[in-house]
CHARMM-style PDB file with segment names, atoms N, HN, CA, C and O in Angstrom:
ATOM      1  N   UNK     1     114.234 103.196 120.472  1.00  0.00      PROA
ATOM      2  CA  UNK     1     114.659 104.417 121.128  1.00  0.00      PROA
ATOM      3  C   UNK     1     116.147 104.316 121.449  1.00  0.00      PROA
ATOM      4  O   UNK     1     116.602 103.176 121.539  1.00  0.00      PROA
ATOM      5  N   UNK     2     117.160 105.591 121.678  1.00  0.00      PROA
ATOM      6  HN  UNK     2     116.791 106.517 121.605  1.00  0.00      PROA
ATOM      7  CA  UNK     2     118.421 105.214 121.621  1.00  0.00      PROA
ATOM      8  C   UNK     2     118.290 106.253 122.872  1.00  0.00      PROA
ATOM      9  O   UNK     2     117.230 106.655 123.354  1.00  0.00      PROA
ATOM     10  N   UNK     3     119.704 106.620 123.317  1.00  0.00      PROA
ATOM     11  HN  UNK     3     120.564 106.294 122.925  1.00  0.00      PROA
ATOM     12  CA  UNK     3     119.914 106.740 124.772  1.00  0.00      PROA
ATOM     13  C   UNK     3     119.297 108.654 124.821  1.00  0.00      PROA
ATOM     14  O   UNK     3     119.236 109.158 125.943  1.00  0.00      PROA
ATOM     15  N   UNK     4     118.944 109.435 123.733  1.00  0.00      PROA
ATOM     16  HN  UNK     4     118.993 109.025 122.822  1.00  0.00      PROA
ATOM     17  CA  UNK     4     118.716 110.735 123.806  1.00  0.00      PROA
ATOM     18  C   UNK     4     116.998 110.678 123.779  1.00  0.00      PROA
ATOM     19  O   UNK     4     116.304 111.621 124.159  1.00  0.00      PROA
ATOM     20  N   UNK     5     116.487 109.461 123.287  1.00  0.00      PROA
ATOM     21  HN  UNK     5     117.050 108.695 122.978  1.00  0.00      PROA
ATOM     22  CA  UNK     5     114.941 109.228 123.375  1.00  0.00      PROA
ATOM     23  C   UNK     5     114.913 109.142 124.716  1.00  0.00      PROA
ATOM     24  O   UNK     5     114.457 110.163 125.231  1.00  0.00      PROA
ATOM     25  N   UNK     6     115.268 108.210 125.553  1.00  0.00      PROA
ATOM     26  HN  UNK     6     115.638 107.381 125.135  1.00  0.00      PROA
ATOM     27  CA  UNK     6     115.142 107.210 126.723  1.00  0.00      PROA
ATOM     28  C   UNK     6     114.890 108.760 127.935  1.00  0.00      PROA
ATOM     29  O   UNK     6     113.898 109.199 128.517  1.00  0.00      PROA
ATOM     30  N   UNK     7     116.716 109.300 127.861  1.00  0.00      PROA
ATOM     31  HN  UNK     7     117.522 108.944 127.388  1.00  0.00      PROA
ATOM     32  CA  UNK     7     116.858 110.818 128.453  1.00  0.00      PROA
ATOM     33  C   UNK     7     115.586 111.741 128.269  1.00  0.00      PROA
ATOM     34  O   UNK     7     115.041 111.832 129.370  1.00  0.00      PROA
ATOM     35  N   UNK     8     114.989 112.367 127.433  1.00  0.00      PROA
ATOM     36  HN  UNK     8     115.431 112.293 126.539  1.00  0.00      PROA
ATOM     37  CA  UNK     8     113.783 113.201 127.190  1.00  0.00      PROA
ATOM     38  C   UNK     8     112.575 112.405 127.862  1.00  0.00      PROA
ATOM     39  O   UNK     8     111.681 113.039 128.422  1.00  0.00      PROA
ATOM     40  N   UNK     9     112.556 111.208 127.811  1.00  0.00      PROA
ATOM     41  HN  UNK     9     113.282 110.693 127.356  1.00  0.00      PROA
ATOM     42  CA  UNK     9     111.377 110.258 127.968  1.00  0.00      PROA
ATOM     43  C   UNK     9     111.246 110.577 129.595  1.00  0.00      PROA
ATOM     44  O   UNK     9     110.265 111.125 130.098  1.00  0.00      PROA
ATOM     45  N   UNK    10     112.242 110.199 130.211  1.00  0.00      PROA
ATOM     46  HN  UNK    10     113.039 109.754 129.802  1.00  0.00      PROA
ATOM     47  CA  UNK    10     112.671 110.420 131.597  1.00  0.00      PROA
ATOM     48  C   UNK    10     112.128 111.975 132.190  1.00  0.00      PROA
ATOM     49  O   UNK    10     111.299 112.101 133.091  1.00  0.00      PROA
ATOM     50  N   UNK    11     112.526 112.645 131.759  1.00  0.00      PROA
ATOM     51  HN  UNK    11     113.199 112.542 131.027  1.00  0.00      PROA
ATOM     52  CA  UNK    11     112.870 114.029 131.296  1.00  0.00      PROA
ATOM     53  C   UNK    11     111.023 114.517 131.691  1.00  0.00      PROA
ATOM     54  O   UNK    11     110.487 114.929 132.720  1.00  0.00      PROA
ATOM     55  N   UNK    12     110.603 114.267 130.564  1.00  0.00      PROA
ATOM     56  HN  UNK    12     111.038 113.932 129.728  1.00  0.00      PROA
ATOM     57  CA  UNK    12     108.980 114.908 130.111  1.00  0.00      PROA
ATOM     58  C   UNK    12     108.343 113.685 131.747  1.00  0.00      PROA
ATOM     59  O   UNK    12     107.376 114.166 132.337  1.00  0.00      PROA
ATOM     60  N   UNK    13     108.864 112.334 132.313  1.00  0.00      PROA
ATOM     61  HN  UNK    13     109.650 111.943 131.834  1.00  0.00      PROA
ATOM     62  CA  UNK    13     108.105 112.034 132.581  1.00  0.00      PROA
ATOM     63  C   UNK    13     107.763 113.142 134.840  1.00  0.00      PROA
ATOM     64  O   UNK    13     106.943 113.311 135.743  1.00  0.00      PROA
ATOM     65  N   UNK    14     109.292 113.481 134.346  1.00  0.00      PROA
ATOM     66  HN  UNK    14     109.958 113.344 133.613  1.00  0.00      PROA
ATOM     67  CA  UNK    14     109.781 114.480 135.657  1.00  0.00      PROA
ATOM     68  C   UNK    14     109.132 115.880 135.559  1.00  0.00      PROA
ATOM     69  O   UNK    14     108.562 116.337 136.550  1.00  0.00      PROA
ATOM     70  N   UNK    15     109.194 116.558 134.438  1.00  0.00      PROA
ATOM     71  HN  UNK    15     109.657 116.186 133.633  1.00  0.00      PROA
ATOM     72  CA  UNK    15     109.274 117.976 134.429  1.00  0.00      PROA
ATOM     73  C   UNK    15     107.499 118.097 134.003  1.00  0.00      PROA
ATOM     74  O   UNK    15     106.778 118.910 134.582  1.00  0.00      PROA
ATOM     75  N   UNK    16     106.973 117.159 132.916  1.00  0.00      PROA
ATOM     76  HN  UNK    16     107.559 116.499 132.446  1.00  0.00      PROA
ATOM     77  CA  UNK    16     105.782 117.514 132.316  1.00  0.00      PROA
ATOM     78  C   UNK    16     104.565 116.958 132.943  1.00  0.00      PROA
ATOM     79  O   UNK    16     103.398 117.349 132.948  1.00  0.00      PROA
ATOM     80  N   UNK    17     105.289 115.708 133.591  1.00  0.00      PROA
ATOM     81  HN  UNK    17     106.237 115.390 133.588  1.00  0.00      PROA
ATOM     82  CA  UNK    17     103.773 114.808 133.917  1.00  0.00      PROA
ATOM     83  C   UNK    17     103.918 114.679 135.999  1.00  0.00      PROA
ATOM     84  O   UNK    17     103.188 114.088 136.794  1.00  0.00      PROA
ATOM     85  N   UNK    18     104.955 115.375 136.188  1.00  0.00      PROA
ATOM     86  HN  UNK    18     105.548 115.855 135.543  1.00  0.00      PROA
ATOM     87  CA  UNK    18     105.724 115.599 137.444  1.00  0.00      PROA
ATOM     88  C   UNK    18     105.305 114.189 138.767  1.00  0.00      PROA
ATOM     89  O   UNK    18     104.835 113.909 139.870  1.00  0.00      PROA
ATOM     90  N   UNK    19     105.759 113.857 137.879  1.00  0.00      PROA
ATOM     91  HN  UNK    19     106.140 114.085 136.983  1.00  0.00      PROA
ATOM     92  CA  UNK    19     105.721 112.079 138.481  1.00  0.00      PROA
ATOM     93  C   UNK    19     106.798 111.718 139.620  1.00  0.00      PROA
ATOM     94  O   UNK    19     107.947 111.869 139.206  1.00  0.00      PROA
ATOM     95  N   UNK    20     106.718 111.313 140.851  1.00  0.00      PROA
ATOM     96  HN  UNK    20     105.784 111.190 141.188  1.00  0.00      PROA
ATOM     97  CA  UNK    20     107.723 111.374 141.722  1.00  0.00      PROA
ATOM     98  C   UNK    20     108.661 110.625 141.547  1.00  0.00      PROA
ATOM     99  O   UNK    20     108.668 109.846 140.594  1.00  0.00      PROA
ATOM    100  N   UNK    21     109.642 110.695 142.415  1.00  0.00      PROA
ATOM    101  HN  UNK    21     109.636 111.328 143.189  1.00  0.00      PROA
ATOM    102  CA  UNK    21     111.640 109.994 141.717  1.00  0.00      PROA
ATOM    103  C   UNK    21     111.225 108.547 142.048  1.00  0.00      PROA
ATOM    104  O   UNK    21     112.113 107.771 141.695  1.00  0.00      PROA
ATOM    105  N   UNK    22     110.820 108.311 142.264  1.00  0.00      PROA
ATOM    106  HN  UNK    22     110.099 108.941 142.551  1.00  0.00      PROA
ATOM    107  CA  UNK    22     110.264 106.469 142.289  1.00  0.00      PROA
ATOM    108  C   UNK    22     109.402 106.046 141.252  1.00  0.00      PROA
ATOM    109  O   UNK    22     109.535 104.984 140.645  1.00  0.00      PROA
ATOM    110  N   UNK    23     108.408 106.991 141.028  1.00  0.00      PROA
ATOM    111  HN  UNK    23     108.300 107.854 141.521  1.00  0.00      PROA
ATOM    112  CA  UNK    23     107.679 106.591 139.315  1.00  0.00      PROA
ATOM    113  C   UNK    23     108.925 106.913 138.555  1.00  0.00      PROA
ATOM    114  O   UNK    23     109.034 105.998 137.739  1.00  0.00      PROA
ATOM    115  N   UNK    24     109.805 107.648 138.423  1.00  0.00      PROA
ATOM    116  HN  UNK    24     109.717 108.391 139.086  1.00  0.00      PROA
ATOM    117  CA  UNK    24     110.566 107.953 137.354  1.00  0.00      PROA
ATOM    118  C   UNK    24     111.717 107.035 137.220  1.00  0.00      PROA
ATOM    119  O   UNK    24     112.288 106.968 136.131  1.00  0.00      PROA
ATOM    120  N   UNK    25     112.062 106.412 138.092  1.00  0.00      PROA
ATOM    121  HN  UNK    25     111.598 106.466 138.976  1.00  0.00      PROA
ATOM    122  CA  UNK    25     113.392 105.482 138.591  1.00  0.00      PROA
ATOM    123  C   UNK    25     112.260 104.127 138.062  1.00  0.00      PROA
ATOM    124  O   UNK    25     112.966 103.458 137.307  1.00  0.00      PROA
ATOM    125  N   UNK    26     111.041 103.545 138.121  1.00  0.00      PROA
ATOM    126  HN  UNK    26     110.467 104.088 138.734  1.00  0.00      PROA
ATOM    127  CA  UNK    26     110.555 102.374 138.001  1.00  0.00      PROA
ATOM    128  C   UNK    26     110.529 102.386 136.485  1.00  0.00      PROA
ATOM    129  O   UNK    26     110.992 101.471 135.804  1.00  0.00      PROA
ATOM    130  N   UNK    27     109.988 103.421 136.025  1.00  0.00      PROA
ATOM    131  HN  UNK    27     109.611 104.164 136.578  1.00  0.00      PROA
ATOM    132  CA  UNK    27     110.092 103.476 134.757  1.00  0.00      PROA
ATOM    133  C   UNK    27     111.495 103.145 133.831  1.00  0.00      PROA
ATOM    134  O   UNK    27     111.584 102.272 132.968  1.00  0.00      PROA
ATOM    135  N   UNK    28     112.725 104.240 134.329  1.00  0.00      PROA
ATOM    136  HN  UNK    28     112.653 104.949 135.030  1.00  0.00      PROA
ATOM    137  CA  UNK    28     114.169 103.585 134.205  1.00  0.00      PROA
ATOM    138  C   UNK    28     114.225 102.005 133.921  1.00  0.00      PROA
ATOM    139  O   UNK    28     114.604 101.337 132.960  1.00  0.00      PROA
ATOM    140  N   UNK    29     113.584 101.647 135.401  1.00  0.00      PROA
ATOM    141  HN  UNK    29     113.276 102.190 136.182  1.00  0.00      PROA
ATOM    142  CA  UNK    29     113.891 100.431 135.098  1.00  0.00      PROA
ATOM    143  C   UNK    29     113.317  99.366 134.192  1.00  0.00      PROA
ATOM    144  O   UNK    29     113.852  98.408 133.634  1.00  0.00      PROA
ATOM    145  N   UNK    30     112.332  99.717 134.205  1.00  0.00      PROA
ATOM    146  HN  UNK    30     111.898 100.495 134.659  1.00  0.00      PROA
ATOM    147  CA  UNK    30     111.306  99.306 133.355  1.00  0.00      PROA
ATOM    148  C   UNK    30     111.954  99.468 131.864  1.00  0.00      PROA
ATOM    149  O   UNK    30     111.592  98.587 131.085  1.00  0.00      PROA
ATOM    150  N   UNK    31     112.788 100.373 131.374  1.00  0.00      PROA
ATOM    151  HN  UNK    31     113.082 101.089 132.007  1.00  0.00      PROA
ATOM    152  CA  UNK    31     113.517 100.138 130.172  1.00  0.00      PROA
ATOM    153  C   UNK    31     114.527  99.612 130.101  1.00  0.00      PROA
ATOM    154  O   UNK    31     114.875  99.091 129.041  1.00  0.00      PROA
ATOM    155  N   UNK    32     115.509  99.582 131.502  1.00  0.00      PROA
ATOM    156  HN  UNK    32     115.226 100.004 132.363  1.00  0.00      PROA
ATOM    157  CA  UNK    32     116.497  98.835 131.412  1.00  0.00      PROA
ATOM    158  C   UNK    32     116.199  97.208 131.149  1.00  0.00      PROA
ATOM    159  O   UNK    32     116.896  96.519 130.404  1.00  0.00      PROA
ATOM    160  N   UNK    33     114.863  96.644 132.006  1.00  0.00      PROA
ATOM    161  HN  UNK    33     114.297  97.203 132.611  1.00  0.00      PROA
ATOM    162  CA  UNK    33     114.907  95.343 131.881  1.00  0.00      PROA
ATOM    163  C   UNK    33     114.087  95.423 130.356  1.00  0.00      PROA
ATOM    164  O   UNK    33     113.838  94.250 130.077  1.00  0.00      PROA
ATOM    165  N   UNK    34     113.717  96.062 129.575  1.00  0.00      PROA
ATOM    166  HN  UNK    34     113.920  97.014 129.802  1.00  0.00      PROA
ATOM    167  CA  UNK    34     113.402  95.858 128.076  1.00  0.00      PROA
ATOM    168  C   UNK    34     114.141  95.607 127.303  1.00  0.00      PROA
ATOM    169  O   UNK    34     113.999  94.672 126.516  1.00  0.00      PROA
ATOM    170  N   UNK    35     115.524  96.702 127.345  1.00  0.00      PROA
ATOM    171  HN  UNK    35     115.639  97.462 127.985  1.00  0.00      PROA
ATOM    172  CA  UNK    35     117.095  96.519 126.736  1.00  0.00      PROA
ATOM    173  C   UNK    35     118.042  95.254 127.013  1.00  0.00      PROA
ATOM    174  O   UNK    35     118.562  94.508 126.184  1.00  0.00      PROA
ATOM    175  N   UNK    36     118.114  95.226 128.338  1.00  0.00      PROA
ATOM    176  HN  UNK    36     117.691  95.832 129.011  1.00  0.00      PROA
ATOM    177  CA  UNK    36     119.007  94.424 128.588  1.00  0.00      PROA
ATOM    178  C   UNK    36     118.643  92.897 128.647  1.00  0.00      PROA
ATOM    179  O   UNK    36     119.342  91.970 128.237  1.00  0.00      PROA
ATOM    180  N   UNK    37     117.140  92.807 129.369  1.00  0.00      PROA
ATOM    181  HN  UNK    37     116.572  93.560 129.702  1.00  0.00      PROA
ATOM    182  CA  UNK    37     116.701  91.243 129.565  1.00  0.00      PROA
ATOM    183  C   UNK    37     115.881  90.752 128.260  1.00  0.00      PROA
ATOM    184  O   UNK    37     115.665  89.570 127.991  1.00  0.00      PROA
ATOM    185  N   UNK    38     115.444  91.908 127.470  1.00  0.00      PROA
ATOM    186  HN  UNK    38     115.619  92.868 127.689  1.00  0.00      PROA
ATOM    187  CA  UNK    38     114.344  91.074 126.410  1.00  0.00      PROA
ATOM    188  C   UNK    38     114.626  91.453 124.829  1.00  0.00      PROA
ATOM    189  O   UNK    38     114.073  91.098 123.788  1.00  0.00      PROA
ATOM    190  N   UNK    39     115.794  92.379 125.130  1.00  0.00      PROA
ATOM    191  HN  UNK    39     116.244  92.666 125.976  1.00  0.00      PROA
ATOM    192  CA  UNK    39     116.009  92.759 123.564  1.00  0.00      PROA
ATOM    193  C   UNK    39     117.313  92.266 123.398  1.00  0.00      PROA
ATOM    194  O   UNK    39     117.391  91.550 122.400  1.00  0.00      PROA
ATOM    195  N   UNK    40     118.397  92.396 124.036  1.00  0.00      PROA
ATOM    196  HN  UNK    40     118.333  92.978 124.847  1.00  0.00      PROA
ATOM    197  CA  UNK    40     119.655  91.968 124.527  1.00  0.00      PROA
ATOM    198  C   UNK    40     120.372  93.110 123.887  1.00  0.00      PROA
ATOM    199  O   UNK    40     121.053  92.876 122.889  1.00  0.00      PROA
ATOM    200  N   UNK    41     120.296  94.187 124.308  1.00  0.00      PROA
ATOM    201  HN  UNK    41     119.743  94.377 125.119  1.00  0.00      PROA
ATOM    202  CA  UNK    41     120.867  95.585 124.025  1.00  0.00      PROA
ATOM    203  C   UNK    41     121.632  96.190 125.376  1.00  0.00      PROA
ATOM    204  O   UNK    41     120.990  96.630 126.330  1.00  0.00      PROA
ATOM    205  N   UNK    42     122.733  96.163 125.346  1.00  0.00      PROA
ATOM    206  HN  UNK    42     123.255  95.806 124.571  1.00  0.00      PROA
ATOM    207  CA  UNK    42     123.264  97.063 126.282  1.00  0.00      PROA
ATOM    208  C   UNK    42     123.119  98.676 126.102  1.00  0.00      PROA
ATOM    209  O   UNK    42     123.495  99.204 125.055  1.00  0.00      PROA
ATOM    210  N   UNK    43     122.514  99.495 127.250  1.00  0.00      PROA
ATOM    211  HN  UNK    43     122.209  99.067 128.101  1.00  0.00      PROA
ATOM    212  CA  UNK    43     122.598 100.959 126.741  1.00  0.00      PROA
ATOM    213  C   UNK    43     123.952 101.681 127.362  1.00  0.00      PROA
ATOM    214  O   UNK    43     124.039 102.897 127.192  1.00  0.00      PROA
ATOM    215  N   UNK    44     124.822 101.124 127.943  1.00  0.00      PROA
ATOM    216  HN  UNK    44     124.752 100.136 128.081  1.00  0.00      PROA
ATOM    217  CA  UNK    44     125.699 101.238 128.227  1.00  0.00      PROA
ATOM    218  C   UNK    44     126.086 102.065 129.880  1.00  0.00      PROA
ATOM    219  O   UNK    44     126.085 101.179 130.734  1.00  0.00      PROA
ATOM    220  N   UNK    45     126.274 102.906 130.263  1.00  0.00      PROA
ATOM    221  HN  UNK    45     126.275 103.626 129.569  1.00  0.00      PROA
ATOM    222  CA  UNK    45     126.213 104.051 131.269  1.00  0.00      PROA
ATOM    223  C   UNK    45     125.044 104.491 131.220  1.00  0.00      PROA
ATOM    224  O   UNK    45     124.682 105.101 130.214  1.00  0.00      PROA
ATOM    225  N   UNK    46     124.125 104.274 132.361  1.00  0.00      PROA
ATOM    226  HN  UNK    46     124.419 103.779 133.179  1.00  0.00      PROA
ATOM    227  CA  UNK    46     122.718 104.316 132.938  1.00  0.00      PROA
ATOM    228  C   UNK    46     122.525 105.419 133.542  1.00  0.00      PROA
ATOM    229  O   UNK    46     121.464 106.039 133.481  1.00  0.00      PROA
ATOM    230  N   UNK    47     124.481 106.119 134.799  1.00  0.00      PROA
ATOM    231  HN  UNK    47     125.343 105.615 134.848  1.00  0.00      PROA
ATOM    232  CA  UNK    47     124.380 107.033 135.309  1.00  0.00      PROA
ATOM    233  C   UNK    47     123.759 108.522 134.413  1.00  0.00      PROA
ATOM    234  O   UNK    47     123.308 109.508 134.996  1.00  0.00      PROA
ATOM    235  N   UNK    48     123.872 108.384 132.910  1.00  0.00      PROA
ATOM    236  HN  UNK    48     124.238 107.583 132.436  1.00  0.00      PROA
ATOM    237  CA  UNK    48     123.469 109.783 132.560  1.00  0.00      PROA
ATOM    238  C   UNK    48     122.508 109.878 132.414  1.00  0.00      PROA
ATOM    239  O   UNK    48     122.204 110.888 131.778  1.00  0.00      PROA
ATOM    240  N   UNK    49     121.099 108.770 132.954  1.00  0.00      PROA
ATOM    241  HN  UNK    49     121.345 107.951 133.471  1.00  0.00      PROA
ATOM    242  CA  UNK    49     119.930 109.320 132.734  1.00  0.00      PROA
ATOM    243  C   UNK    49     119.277 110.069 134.289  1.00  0.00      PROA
ATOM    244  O   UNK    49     118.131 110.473 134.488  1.00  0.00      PROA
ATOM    245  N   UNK    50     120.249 110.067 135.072  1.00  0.00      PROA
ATOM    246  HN  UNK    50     121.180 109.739 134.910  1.00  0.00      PROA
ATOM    247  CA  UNK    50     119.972 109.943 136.465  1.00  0.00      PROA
ATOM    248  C   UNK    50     119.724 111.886 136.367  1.00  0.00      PROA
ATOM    249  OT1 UNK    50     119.423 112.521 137.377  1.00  0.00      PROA
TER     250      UNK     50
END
């Protein structure tokens, strides 16, 4: 997934499945530590999924 998957993912998990800003922020993170700690991918600026 690249940073316009990740955004929609976020996105559908707010608007479609209306999951509160703490399920949606754990999840965030939950991809950040996939990218950054286990794939070794920086996604760069995090603020635009906010």
């Amino acid at each position: 997934m690249g940073d316009r998957e990740i955004k929609d993912f976020l996105t559908h998990l707010a608007v479609n499945r209306k999951v509160a800003a703490a399920t949606q922020n754990q999840a965030l993170n939950a991809l950040l530590f996939l990218y950054r700690g286990v794939l070794k991918i920086d996604l760069g600026n995090v603020s635009q999924f906010v």
